[in-house]
C-alpha positions in Angstrom: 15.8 -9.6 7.6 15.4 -12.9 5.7 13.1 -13.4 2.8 11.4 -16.4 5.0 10.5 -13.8 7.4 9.3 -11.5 5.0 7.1 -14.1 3.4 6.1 -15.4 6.4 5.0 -11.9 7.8 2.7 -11.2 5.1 0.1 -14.6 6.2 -0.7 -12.1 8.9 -2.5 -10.3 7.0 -6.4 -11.1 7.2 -7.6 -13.5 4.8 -10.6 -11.4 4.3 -8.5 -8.8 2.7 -6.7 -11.4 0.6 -10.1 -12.7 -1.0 -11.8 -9.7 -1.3 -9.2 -8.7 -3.7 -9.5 -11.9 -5.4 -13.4 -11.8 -5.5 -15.1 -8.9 -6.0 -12.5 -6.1 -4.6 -12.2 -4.8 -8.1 -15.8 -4.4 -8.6 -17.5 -0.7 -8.9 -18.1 1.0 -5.9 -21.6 2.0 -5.0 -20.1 5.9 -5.5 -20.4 4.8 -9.4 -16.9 5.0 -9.7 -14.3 1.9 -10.4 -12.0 0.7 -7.7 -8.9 -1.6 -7.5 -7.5 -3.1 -4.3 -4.4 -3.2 -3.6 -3.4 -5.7 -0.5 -0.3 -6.9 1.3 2.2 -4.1 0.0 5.5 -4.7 2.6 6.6 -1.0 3.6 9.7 -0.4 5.7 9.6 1.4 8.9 13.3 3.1 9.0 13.8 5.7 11.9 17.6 6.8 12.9 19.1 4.9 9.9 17.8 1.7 10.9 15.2 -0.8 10.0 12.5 -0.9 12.7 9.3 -2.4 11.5 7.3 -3.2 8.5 4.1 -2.1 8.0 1.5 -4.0 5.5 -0.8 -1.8 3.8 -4.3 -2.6 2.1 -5.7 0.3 -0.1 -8.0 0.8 -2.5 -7.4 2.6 -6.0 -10.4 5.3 -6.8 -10.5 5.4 -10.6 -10.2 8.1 -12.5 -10.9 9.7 -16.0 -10.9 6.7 -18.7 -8.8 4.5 -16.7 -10.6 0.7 -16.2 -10.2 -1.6 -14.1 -8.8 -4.3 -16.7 -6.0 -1.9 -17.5 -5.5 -1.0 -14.1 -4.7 -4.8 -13.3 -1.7 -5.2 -15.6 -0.2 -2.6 -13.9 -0.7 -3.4 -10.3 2.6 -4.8 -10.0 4.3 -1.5 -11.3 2.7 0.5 -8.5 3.6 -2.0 -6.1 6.9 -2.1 -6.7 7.2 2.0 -7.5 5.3 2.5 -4.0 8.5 -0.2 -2.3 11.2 1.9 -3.6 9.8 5.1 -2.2 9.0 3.9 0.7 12.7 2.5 1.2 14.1 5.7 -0.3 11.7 8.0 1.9 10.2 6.0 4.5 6.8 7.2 5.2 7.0 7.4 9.1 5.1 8.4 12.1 7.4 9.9 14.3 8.0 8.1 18.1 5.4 5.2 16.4 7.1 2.6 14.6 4.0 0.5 13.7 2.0 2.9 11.7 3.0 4.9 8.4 2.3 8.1 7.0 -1.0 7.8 4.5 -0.8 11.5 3.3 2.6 10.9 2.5 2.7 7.4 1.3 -1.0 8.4 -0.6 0.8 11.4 -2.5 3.8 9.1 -3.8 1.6 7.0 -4.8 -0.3 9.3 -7.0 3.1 10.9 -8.3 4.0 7.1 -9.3 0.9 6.5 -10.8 0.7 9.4 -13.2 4.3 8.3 -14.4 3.1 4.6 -14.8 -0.5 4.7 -15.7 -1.0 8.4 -17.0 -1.9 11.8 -15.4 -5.8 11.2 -13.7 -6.2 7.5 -14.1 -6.0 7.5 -10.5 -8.5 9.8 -8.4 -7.5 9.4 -5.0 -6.2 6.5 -3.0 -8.1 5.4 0.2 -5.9 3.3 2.8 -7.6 0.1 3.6 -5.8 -1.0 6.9 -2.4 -1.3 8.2 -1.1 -4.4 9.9 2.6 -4.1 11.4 4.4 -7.0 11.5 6.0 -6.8 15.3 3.3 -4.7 17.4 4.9 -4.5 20.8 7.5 -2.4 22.3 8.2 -0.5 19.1 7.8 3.1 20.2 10.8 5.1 19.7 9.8 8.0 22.7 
């Protein structure tokens, strides 16, 4: 797939997730805990050694121990990246549905990252926001 179409994939996603992360999607939650969003993240959908779909994923980071949400945005772009190269080294599918991935997997890996990158508890849990595949038609594999 081309970088253009990559790029060009992710304007799909709602602007309302885009400047909420911008705005106030960082601000505590009314659960009194801190929260980060996380928007846009491009994971593959690979079935039968192949790429299928991609999937773009919006979550939200529950905070955890002392972890804030100033040091949690210097190292966004670590858990991006970490949470790309496992999803291209163990794609987290659905089986026969190529426009939806796994959240308990993709969640766990995440967490596994995160206490590599950020430290053991920083994050609590992760809470998927929305999932917006890029071609939605004729893409089951039954």
């Amino acid at each position: 797939m081309r970088r253009r179409d990559l790029l060009s994939a992710a304007a799909v996603l709602p602007a309302a997730a885009v400047a909420s992360t911008a705005a106030a999607g960082d601000a505590p939650r009314s659960s009194g805990g801190a929260t980060v969003n996380i928007s846009g993240v491009g994971l593959p959908v690979i079935a039968e050694g192949r790429l299928r779909n991609y999937v773009f994923v919006s979550m939200r980071l529950h905070l955890g121990g002392s972890a804030t949400v100033e040091s949690m945005r210097g190292k966004e772009a670590y858990l991006r990246d970490a949470l790309v190269r496992a999803g291209h080294r163990t794609p987290f599918i659905v089986p026969n549905d190529w426009t939806r991935i796994d959240t308990v997997l993709m969640s766990a890996s995440l967490m596994r990252a995160a206490a590599a990158i950020v430290g053991r508890g920083s994050i609590a849990r992760v809470e998927i926001i929305s999932q917006a595949p890029r071609w939605r038609t004729g893409l089951r594999a039954g």
